[in-house]
C-alpha positions in Angstrom: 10.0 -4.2 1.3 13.9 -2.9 1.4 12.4 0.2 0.0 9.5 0.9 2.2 11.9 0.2 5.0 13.8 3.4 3.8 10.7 5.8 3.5 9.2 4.4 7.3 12.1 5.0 8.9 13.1 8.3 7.3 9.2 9.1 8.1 9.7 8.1 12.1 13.0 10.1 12.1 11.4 13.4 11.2 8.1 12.8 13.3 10.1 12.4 15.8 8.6 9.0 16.6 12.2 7.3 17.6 13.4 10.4 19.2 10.5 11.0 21.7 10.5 7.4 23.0 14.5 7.1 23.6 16.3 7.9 26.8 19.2 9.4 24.8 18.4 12.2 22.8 21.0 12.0 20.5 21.2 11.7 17.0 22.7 8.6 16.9 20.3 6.9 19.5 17.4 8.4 17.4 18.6 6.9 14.2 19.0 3.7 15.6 16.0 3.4 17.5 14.1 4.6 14.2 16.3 2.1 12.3 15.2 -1.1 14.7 10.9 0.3 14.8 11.0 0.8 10.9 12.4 -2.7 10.5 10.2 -4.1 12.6 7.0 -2.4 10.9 8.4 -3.7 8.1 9.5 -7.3 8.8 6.8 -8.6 10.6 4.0 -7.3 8.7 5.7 -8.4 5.6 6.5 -12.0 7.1 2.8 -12.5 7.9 1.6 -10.6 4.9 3.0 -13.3 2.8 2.0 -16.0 5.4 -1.7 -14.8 5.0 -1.6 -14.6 1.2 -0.8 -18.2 1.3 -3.1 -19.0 3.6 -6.2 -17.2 2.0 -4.8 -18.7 -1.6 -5.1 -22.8 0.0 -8.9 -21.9 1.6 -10.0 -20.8 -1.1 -10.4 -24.6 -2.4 -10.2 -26.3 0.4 -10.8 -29.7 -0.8 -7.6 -29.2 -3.2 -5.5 -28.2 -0.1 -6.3 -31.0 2.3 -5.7 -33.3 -1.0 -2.2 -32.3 -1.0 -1.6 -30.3 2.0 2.1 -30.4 2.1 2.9 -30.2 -1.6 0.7 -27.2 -1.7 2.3 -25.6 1.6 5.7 -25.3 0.1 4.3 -24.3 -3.6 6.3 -21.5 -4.9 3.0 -20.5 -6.8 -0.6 -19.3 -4.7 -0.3 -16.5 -3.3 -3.9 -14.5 -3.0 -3.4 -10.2 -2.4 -6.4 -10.0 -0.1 -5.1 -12.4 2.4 -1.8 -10.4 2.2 -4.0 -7.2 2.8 -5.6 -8.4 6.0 -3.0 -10.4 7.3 0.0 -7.7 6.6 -2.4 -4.3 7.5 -3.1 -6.6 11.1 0.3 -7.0 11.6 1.0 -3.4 10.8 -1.6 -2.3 13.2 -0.2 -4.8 15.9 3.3 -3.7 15.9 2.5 0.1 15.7 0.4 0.0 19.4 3.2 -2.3 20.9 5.7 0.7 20.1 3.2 3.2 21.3 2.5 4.9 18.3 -0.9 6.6 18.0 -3.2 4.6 14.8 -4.0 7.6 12.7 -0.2 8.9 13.1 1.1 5.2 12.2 -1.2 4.7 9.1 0.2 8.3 8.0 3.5 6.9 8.3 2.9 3.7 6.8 1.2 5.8 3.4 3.9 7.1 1.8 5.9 3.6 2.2 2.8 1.7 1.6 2.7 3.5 -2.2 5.8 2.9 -3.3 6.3 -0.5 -2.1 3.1 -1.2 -4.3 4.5 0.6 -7.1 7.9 -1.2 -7.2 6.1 -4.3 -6.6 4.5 -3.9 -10.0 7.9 -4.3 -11.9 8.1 -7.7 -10.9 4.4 -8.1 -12.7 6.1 -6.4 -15.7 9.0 -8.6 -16.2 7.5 -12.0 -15.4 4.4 -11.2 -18.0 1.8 -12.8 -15.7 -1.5 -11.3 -16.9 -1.5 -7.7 -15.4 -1.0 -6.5 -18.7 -3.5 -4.3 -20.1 -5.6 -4.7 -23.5 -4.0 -4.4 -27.2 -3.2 -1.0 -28.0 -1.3 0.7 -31.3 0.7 3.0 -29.0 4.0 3.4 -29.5 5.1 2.3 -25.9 2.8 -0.7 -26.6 5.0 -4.1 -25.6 4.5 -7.5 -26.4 5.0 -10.6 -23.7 5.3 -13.8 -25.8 7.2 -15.5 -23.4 5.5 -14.3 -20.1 3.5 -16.3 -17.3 0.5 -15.4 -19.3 2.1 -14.6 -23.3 0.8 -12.7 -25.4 2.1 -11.7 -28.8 -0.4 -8.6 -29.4 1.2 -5.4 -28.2 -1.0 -4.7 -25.1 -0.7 -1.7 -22.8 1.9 -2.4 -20.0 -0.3 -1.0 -17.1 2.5 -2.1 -14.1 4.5 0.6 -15.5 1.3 2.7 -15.2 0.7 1.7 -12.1 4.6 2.4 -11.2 4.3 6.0 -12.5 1.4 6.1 -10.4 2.3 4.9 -7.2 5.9 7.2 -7.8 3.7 9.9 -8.0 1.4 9.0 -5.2 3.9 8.3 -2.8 5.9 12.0 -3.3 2.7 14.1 -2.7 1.7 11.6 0.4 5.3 12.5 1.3 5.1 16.5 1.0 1.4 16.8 2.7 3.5 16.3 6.1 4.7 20.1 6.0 1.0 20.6 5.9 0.3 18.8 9.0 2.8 20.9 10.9 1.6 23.8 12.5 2.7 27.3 11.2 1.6 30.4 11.9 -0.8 31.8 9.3 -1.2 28.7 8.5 -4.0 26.0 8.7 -2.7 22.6 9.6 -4.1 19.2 8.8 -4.8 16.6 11.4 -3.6 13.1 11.7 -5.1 10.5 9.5 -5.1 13.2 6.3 -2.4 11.1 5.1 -3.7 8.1 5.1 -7.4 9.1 3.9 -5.3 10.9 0.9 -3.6 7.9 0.2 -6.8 5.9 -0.1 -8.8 8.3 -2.7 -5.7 8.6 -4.9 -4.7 4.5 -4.7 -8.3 3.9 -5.4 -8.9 6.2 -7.7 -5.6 5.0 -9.9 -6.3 1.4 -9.6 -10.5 2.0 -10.9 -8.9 4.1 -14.2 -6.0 1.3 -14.7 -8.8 -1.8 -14.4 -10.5 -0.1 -17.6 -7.8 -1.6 -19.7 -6.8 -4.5 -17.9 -7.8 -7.8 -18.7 -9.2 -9.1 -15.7 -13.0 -10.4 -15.7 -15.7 -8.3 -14.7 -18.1 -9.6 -12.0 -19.8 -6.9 -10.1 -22.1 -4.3 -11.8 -19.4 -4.7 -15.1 -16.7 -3.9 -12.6 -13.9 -6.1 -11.9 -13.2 -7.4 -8.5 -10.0 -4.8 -7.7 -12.8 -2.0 -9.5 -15.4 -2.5 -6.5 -12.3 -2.7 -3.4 -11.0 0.3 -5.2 -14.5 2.1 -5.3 -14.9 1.3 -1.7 -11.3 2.7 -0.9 -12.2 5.8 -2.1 -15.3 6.3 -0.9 -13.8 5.3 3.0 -11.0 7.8 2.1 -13.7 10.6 1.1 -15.8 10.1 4.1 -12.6 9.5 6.6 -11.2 12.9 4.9 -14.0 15.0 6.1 -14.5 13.3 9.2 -11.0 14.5 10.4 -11.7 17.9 9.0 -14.8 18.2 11.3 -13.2 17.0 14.2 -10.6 18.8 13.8 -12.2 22.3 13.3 -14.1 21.3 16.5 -11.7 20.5 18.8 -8.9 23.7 17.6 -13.1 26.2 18.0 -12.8 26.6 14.5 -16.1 24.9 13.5 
């Protein structure tokens, strides 16, 4: 969270985001008012993010829940991703309209932030040994968890550093493609929403390659469940991609 925080609010600062809704054109009044709209794209979505994850986690066997409501409620354990997902990317959405912020420019903002938040994330899957580990393996950087969530005394892949050399990498080209979205002459520019759709075809795209050696079940057409939502990320990403690209040939007569 503390550093997605960083990246939004750096984003908003050179969008101009803070600075174009502030009275005071300062710098100081800009940082601040980018300071207060990244921590409140931050906080809130993160606050019900985690609120949702619970909540998806306890429906998912309802009878268990309403067997032990309360016990379960203030569980340290049970937190589900997808309910995180919907609840957290709501929230996001929510708080970007109230400040005024246009969707396809706030879900560019949010990408960058979005990648490296996951990526850092991952570390705490790497230390705690819980089972996002990847299949044995003789390489070198192979690494035992024996006294993990989930232990293991096989050296397996460690695929949350993977994914954290991933999502690193992700996040600084998701970064750069802003110069490409200002205009300069002799230039083509890229419209709003590039970012985003970018960020979708390269997080889905590393997340189907990792799942090959994972250890996580296979359900759908031999594809694990984060295999199919990371297919279907892709393919959105593709098709939103050239979507924008079309429109935006049309509207600048380029088309």
């Amino acid at each position: 969270m503390l550093a997605a925080f960083f990246v939004l609010r750096a984003d908003c600062e050179r969008r101009g985001l803070a600075a174009s809704r502030v009275s005071d054109k300062s710098a100081k009044a800009s940082h601040k008012s980018a300071n207060a709209e990244a921590e409140m794209l931050i906080a809130i979505p993160s606050l019900l993010g985690l609120a949702g994850a619970k909540l998806y986690h306890l429906l998912e066997s309802p009878a268990d829940f309403f067997a032990h409501p309360v016990a379960l409620l203030i569980s340290p354990y049970g937190f589900a991703w997808f309910g995180g997902l919907l609840a957290g990317f709501a929230a996001f959405v929510w708080v970007g309209r109230r400040q005024h912020v246009p969707l396809l420019t706030l879900l560019d903002v949010g990408s960058p932030a979005a990648a490296l938040g996951y990526g850092i994330g991952r570390i705490g899957c790497f230390l705690s040994g819980d089972g996002d580990y990847g299949i044995p393996t003789s390489l070198p950087w192979g690494m035992s968890f024996p006294n993990g969530l989930v232990p293991t005394t096989e050296r397996v892949h460690p695929t949350p550093i993977y994914e954290l050399i991933a999502a690193c990498a992700i996040a600084w080209l998701l970064w750069r493609m802003y110069d490409r979205q200002k205009s300069a002459p002799g230039r083509k520019s890229v419209p709003a929403g590039t970012v985003f759709a970018v960020y979708l075809v390269l997080t889905g795209v590393a997340r189907f390659l990792v799942e090959f050696i994972r250890i996580n079940p296979r359900s759908f057409l031999g594809m694990s469940n984060a295999q199919t939502a990371s297919l279907a990320s892709t393919i959105v990403g593709i098709v939103l991609w050239f979507w924008l690209m079309k429109r935006h040939d049309r509207f600048c007569g380029t088309g």
